[in-house]
N, C-alpha and C positions, 0 to 999 in steps of 0.2 A: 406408663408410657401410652401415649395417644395410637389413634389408627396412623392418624398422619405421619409420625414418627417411624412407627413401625414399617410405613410403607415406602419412607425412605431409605429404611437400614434396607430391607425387600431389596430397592430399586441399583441400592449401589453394590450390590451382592451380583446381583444380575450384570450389571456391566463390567463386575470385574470377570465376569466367566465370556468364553468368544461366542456364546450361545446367540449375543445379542450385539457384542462391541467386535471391535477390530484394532489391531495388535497394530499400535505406533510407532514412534520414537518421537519424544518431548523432548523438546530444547527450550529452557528456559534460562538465558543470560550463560552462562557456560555450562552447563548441567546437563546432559543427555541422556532420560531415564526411558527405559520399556513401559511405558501405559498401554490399557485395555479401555477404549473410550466408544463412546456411537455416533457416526459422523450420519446426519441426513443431510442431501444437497439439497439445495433449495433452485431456484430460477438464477440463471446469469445476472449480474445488473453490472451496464459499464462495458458488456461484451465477457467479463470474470467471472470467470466460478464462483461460486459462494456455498455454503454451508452453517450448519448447525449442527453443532460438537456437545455432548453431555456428558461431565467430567464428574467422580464424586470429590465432595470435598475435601471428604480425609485426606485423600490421599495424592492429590494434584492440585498444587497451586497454582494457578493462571495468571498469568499479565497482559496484558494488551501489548500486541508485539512478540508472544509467544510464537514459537512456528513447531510443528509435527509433522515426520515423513508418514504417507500413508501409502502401501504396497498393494494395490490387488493385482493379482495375476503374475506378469509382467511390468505392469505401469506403475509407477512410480511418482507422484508429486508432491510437492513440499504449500501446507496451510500457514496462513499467517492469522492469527486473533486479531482483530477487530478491535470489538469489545465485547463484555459479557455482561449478562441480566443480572441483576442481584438476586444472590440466593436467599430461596425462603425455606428449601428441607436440605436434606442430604447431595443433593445432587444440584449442579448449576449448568445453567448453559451458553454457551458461547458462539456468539456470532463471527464468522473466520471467512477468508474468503485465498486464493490459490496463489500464493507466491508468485508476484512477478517478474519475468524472466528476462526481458531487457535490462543494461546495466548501460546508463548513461552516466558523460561526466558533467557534472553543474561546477562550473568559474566564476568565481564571485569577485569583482574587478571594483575596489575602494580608493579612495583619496585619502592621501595623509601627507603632512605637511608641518609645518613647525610654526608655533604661536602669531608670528606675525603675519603668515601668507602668505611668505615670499617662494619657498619650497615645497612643490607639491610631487607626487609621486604615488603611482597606480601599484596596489597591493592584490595578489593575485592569489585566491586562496580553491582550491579544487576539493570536491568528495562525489565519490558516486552516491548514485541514486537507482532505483530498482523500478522502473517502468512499462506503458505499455501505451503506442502509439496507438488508436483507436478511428480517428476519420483526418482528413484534410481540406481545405478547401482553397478556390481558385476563383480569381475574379479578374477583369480586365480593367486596368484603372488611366484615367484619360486625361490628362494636363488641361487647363483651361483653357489651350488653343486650338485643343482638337489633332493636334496633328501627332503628338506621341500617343504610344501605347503599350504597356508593360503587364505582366502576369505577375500579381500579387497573389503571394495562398499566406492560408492561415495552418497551422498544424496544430494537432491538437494530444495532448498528452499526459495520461493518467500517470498519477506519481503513485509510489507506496505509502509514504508518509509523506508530511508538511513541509519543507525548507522553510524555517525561519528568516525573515529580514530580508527577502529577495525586493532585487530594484533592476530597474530596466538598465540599467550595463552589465548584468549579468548573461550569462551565456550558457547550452545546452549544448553538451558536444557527443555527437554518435554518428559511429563508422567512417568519421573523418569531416562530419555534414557539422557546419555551426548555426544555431540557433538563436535567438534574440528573449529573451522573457517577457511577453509583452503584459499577460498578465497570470494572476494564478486564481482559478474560480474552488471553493468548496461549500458545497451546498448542505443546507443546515440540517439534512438528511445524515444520520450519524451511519447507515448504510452504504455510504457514495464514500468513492475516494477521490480527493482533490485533484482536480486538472491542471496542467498548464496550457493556454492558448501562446502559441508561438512564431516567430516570422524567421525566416531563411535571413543570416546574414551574412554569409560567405559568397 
């Protein structure tokens, strides 16, 4: 057996003890087991928590999309994985960032119709979404004659995950406020979670 080996069997020994880790709860897909894992925070990004989770392999499998409650004190918050580094010894690590706590509803508004055209008909399909409004903005926008004047803002809004196939008749609905899709940005940064840019349509 190598050093290096050795000092991974060492490394996952240590984290199973709380000498070094901190005492979970793993959910992975329906499974909620007691892990002993080491969470380092890292810097915000996005305005979100973030961290750096070191799990051993034997004995916890990971998924992107995993989530863990973690307890200090009193406080209580729920981690979502990311992604994680591929492992090269015993131990791997995972990039996770804080459950987001807004739960908005996304309406997916389609056309469907019957082979010839003549019958058309708006298909309204709803799921929540797990979010987290971050900044706004406001501008004053002027007709070509000069003489109207209205307050357009942009809103801006981290998602948890991606919505597949989103199109601008879709719709953002929270605490009764409807939204417009105008677009969704995700920056090639595997650290960032994707935005939606949005316009008031109610």
């Amino acid at each position: 057996m190598s050093l290096r080996d050795q000092m991974a069997i060492d490394a996952c020994a240590i984290l199973s003890t709380e000498d070094l880790g901190e005492r979970i709860d793993w959910t992975s897909g329906a499974t909620t087991l007691p892990r002993t894992v080491r969470v380092i925070e890292q810097a915000e990004r996005q305005t979100v928590r973030r961290a750096h989770i070191w799990t051993p392999i034997a004995t916890t499998a990971v998924s992107v999309g995993d989530t863990f409650r973690l307890k200090r004190g009193s406080a209580v918050s729920t981690w979502v994985v990311l992604y994680s580094d591929p492992a090269e010894t015993g131990i791997q690590r995972h990039y996770c960032h804080e459950q987001l706590t807004t739960l908005v509803t996304l309406t997916r508004h389609r056309l469907t119709g019957s082979r010839s055209g003549t019958r058309k008909s708006v298909v309204k399909t709803t799921e929540q979404l797990r979010a987290k409004w971050f900044q706004s903005s406001a501008e004053i926008e002027t007709t070509e004659g000069g003489r109207r004047r209205r307050m357009s803002g942009e809103f801006y809004l981290i998602l948890q995950s991606f919505p597949q196939n989103l199109n601008a008749a879709d719709t953002i609905t929270d605490q009764g406020r409807h939204y417009r899709v105008e677009r969704i940005d995700q920056d090639f940064s595997r650290e960032d979670l994707p935005y939606a840019i949005l316009s008031r349509s109610d």
